[in-house]
N, C-alpha and C positions, 0 to 999 in steps of 0.2 A: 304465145304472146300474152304478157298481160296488159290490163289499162287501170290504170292509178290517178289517184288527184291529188294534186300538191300546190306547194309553193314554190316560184322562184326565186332564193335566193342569191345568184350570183351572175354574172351575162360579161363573157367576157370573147370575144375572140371567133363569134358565132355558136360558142357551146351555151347552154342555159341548165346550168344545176339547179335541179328541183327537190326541194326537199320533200319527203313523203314518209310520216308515223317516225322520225329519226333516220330517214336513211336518206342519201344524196344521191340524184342519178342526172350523169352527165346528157345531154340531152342535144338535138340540132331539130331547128323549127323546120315543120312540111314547108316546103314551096310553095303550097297555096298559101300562105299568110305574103308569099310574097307578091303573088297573083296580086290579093288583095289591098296591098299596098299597107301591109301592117304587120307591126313588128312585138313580139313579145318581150316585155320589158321587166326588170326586178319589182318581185311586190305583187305581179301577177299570179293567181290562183288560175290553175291549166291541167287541163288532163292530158295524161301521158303514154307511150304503149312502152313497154319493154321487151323486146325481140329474145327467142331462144340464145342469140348470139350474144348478148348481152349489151348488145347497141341500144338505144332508147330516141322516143321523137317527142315533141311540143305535139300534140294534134288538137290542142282549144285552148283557146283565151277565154275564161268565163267570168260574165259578166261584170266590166270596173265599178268602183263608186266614184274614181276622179284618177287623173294620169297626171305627170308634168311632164313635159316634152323634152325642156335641160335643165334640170337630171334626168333621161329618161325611170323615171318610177309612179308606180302604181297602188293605188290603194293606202296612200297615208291616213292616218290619222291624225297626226301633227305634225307639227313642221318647226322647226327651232332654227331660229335666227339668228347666230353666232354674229356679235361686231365684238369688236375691241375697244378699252377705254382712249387707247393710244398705242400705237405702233401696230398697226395706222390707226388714221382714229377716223371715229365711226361717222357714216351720212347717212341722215334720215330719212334723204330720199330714196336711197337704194333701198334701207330696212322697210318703208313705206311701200315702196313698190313690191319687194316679197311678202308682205303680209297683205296686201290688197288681193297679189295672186292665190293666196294659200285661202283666203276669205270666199273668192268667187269660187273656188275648188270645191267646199265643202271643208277643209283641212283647219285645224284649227294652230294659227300663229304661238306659235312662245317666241319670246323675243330675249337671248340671254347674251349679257355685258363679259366677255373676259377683262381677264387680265384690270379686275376693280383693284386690286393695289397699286397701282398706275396713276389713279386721278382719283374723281367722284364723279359720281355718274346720276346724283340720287334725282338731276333735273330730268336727264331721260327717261329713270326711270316712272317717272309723274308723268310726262308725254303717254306714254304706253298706259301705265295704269287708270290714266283718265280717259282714252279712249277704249277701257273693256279689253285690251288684249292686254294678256299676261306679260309679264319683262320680270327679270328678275337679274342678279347678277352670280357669278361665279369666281370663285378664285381655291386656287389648288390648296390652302393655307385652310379650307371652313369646311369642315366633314357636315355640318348642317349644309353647305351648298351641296356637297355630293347627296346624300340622305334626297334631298326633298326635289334631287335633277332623277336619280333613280327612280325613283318611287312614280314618276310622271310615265316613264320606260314600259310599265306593267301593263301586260294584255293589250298593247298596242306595236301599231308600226308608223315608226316615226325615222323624220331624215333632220340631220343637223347638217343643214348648208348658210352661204353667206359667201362673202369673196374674199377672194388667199390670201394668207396670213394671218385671220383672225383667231387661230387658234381651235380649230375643229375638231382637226387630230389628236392637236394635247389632249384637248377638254377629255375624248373619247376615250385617251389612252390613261388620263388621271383617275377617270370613272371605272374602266375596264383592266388594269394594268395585262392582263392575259392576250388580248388582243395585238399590242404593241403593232400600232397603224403607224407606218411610216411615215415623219414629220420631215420638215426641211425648216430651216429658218430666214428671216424675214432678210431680203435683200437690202442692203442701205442703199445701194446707189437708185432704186427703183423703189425703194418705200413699201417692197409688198412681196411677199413669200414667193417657193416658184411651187408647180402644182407637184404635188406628191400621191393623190389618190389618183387612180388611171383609171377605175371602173366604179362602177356601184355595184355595191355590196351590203346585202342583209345581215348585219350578225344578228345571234339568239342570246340575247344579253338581258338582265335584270326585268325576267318574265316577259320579257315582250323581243320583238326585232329592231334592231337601230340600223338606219343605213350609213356608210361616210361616204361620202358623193365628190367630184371634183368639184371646185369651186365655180359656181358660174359668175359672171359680171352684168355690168346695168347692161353693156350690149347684149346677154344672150337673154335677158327678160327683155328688153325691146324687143328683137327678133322676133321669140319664141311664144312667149305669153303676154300678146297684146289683149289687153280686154278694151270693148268697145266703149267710145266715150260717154255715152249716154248708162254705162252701168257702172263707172267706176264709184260715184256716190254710195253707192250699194255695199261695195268692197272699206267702205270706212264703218266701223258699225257706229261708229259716233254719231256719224251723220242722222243714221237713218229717222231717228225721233222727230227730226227737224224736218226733212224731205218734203215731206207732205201739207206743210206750213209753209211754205213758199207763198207767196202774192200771184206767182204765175206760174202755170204747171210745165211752162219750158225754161224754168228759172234752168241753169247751169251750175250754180253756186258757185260761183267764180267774182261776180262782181254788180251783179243785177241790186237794182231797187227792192226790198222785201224780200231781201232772200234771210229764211230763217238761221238756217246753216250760216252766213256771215252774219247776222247779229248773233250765236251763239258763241263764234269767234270774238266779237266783242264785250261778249259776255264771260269770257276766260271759260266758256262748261267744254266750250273744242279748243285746242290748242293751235298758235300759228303755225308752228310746224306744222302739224298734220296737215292742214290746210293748204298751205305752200305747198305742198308735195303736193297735193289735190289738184291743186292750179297745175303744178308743171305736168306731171300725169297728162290732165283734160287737155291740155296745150299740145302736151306730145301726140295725141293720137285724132285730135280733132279734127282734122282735115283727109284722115286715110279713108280713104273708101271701104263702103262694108264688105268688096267683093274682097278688096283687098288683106283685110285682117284676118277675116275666113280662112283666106290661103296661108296667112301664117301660123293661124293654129291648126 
């Protein structure tokens, strides 16, 4: 027997291929992780045994810096938020709510536009660049878009999600032509692609790992990644300057007398949008109980 330490890159079907120095070993997690009520996920660094037989097992999850639960993956360093300019076109509370998640995570947001020959997009991209998170846009037409989406790829592990149809796979497959990740195209009668990735998956792409993820929707970040309401301010980094200038140290920033956060809104330095999202967010989760949210994450 030996024991080995690697990466997971691929988790499909109860197998977990680890990669280790270049080599791939098909893998099935011990039953005590299920004892434990925990699951080895893509992205995890895990030590391995590999049997005379040439069987192999999961036997440690070692230590995360941040997980997401859908997609299950582990260990980002960034996190790219695919919307489209049109077909379908994009909501900033959704893209709001992924990057608040990706903020409280530790992950750091890129926020990128498809399919920019479609419209202009230059007012979103001012929303994002004014709140500190990166946005940028993309279009298969600008070898500077590919150059400078690669070059962000190196020495990291990053996932490109968002919700079906905006173009993930293209993006991936226009970046990577080798990989050729199965695409589907966008449903008219429903407005919105059907799902084409079935698992998460690492590739070893432009120095770093990229995963392509199924697409999740605003229900599976309600669900899955509720953050509590008293820390969503925290998850805007706009905000944070402001925070502590409140009039009242239970301000909400939602609508109170003296809150610094809404005169900075009126001040055009935070945008409405962002804001608005802020409100519906605080709205959405204001009333769950703490015992309650705990159980969902």
């Amino acid at each position: 027997m030996e024991n080995l330490t690697g990466l997971i890159v691929k988790a499909i079907s109860g197998f977990y291929y680890v990669e280790v120095a270049g080599l791939l070993y098909e893998c099935k997690a011990r039953g005590v992780f299920r004892k434990m009520g925990l699951s080895p996920v893509v992205g995890d660094n895990v030590e391995i045994s590999v049997y005379d037989d040439g069987t192999a097992s999961v036997d440690k999850i070692l230590p995360r810096k941040n997980t997401l639960i859908r997609p299950p993956l582990a260990n980002l360093d960034r996190l790219f938020i695919v919307a489209s300019v049109s077909e379908p076109s994009p909501s900033t509370l959704i893209i709001d709510k992924i990057t608040a998640v990706a903020v409280e995570k530790g992950i750091e947001p890129i926020v990128v536009f498809t399919k920019s020959d479609l419209g202009d997009c230059s007012s979103l991209l001012e929303i994002y660049n004014k709140a500190g998170i990166k946005a940028m846009t993309y279009s298969i037409y600008s070898p500077q878009d590919k150059d400078e989406l690669i070059s962000m790829l190196e020495g990291r592990i990053s996932a490109f999600t968002g919700n079906t149809g905006v173009g993930k796979s293209s993006l991936l497959n226009s970046l990577f032509p080798e990989l050729n990740i199965d695409t589907a195209q966008i449903s008219r009668k429903l407005g919105r692609g059907r799902h084409t990735t079935r698992h998460s998956e690492l590739y070893k792409v432009g120095g770093g790992y990229v995963a392509d993820t199924p697409g999740f929707s605003t229900v599976d970040i309600e669900r899955y990644e509720v953050i509590r309401c008293e820390e969503i301010a925290m998850c805007f980094p706009e905000f944070r300057d402001y925070i502590t200038r409140c009039m009242f140290s239970t301000c909400t920033h939602t609508v109170e007398k003296g809150c610094a956060v809404i005169e900075a809104v009126k001040n055009g330095v935070i945008s409405d949008s962002r804001h608005n999202s802020y409100r519906a967010m605080y709205d959405e989760v204001k009333n769950i109980p703490e015992w309650a949210s705990k159980k969902q994450r």
